[in-house]
N, C-alpha and C positions, 0 to 999 in steps of 0.2 A: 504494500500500500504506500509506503515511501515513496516510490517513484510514480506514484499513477498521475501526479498533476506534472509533472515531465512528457509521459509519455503522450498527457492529450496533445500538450504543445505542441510535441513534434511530429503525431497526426495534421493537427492542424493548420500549422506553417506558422512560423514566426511574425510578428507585428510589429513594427516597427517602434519602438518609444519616440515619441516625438513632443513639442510643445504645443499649444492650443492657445490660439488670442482670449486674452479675458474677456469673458462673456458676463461679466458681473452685471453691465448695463445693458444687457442684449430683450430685443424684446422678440419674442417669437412663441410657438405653440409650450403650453405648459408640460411639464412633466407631469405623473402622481407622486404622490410621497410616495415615501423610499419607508419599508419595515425589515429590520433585518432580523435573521431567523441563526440562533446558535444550535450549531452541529457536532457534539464531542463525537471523538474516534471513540473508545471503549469508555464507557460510563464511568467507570473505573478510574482512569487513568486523564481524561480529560474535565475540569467545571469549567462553565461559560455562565458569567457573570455581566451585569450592569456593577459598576464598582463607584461609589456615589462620593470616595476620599480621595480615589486619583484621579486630575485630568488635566487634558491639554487646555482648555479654554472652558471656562461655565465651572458644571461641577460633578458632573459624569462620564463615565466612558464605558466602554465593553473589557473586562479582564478573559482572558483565556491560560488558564494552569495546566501545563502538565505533570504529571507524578514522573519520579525518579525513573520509575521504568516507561515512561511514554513512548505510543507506538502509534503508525499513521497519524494522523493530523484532528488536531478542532477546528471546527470552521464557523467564520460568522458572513453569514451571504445574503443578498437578497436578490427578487427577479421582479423586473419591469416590462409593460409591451414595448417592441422593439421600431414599430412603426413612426414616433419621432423620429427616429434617429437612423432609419435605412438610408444608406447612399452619404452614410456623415461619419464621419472620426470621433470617437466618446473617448474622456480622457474620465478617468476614476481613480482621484489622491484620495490617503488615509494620513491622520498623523499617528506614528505607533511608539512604543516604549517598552526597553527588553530590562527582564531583570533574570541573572542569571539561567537567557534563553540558550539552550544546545542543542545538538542534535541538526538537522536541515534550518532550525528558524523560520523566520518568518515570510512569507511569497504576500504578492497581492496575484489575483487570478480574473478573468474578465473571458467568457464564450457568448455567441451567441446560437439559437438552435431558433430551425423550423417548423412546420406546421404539423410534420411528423417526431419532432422531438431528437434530430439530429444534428448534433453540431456542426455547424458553417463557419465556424469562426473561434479559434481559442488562442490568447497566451497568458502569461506568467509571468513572476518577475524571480525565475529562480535563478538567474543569472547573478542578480546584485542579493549578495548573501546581505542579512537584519541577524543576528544573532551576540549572545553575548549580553552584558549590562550597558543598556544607551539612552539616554535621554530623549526626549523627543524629537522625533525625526519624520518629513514627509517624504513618502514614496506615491508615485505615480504609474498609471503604464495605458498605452491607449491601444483601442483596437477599432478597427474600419469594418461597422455592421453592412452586412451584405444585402442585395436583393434576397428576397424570400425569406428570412429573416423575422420571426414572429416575437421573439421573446428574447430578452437580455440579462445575463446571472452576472452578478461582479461579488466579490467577497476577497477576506483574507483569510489566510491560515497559519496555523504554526505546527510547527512539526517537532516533536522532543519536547524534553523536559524544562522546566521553568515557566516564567510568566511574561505574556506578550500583553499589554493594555493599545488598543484602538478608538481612535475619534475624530472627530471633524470630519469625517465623510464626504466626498464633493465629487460631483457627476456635473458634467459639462462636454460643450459639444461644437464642432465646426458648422453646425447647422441651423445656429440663432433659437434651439430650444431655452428655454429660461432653464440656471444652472439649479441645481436640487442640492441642499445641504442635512448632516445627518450630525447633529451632536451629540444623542442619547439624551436629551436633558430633560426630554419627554419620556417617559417609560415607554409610552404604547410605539416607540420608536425600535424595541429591542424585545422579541420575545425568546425567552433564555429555554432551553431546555428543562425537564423535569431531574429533581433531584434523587439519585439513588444509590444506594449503597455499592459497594465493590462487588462484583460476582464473582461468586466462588471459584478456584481456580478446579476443574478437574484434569486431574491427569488419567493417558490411557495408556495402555501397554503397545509401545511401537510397532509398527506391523506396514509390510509395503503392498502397495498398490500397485493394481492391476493396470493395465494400459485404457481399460473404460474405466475403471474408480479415478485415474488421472487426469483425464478427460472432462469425467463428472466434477472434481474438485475446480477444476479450472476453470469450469464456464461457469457454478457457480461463481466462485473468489471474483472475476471480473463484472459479473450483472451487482453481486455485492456492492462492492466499491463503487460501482458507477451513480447506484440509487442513494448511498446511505452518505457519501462523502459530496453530489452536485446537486440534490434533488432539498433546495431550502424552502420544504412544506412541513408546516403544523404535522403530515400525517408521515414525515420523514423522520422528524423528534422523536413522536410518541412509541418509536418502535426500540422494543428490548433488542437492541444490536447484537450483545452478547448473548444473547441465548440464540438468537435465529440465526448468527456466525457460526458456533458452535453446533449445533444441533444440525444446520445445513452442510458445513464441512462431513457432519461425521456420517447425514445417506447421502453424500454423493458419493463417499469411499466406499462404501457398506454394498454400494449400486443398485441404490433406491431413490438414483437420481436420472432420471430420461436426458441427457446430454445431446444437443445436436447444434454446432456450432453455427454462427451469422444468420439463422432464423430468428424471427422476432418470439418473443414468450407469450404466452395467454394473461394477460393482464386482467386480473384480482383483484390488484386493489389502485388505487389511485398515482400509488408513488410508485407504481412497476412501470411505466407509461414510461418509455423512451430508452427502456433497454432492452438492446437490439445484441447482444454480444451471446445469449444462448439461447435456446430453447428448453427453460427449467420447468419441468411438470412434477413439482416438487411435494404434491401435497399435504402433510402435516406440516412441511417446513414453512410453507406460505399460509398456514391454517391460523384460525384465532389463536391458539396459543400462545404465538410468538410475539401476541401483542399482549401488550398490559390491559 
């Protein structure tokens, strides 16, 4: 999971970072507010907070922790229509603050996808490493939304242990939309993930896998990551990661997972919509259970 916001980029094609004329006085079509929705990797191991004692300007901002053993990334993302902005350059700064952050650190990330829920457009900012203890610092990155183009994700992450704080927020555009700012000073500006306890660690007795149990594990792991790390919905939160990680790893090994690679999945539930990477007929895995 490490490298999976790498490897969209390098699907995608690189974007070039560039600068954007201030649009502070620009009058054109409005945007919506902006709501940003927090995504920990393992419940475990990542909190995502509003933190109301550290900030760049006002007196909020979004905290993201990772625990000593942090793995994949937290994320705090939000999604807009993308129709202001087709045929236009979107620039999207954050000001952020590391305290003793490691591991990958911090990326900012920006795609956009279409009508079928495929991305047209992605990059990153994993080139200019954020990690370590730093004061407040603005990072930037833009990306050119394409024709056909329905919808736009922009967010940050951090990857490893320590603490990353985000603020100021700013979306702005070569295309005379009025810019959209995000300070958190509103609550209903951040809706944080539910709180829960660490999940229990189980261990299993090592055992290798067959050429279809490898198969199965992998097309799961990739529809995984795709939903639960870019999909910033209400009904991507609420889901117990760690057990449906878990429990789905262990029938795809088992080969109680129907694998059939670059077919679209049977879509269940709302957040399965736009992965295209297996065909998983997973049933208990995708069953109520795995929800809270």
């Amino acid at each position: 999971m490490h490298s999976l916001a790498r490897r969209f980029a390098l699907i995608a094609g690189a974007v070039a970072l560039t600068s954007l004329p201030d649009g502070s006085n620009a009058q054109g079509p409005s945007a919506p507010p902006l709501r940003f929705v927090g995504a920990p990797g393992l419940y475990s191991e990542y909190e995502i907070t509003r933190d109301t004692t550290i900030a760049h300007a006002g007196r909020a901002s979004v905290r993201i922790r990772g625990g000593e053993e942090a793995a994949g990334f937290g994320n705090l993302s939000t999604v807009f229509p993308a129709q202001p902005y087709v045929g236009h350059r979107i620039r999207f700064s954050v000001f952020l603050r590391a305290a003793s952050l490691n591991g990958q650190g911090a990326q900012l990330w920006a795609r956009a996808d279409d009508s079928a829920h495929r991305s047209v457009a992605f990059f990153n900012s994993g080139a200019t490493l954020f990690r370590g203890t730093t004061d407040w610092t603005q990072l930037s990155i833009s990306l050119d939304i394409p024709a056909g183009a329905t919808q736009v994700f922009i967010g940050a992450l951090s990857h490893g242990p320590g603490s990353l704080w985000i603020d100021d927020a700013h979306l702005e555009s070569d295309g005379g939309t009025v810019p959209v700012d995000v300070g958190f000073e509103d609550a209903a500006e951040f809706f944080g993930p539910p709180v829960r306890a660490p999940a229990p660690v189980v261990r299993e007795k090592a055992r290798a896998l067959s050429a279809r149990g490898l198969a199965n594990v992998s097309a799961f792991t990739s529809a995984l990551g795709y939903v639960r790390f870019f999909h910033p919905s209400a009904e991507a939160v609420r889901v117990n990661w760690d057990a449906f990680a878990v429990h789905g790893a262990g029938q795809g090994s088992a080969h109680r997972v129907a694998a059939t690679p670059f077919s679209r999945p049977r879509a269940r539930h709302p957040w399965q919509r736009g992965v295209h990477s297996a065909n998983i007929q997973t049933g208990r895995v995708l069953g109520d259970e795995a929800f809270p």
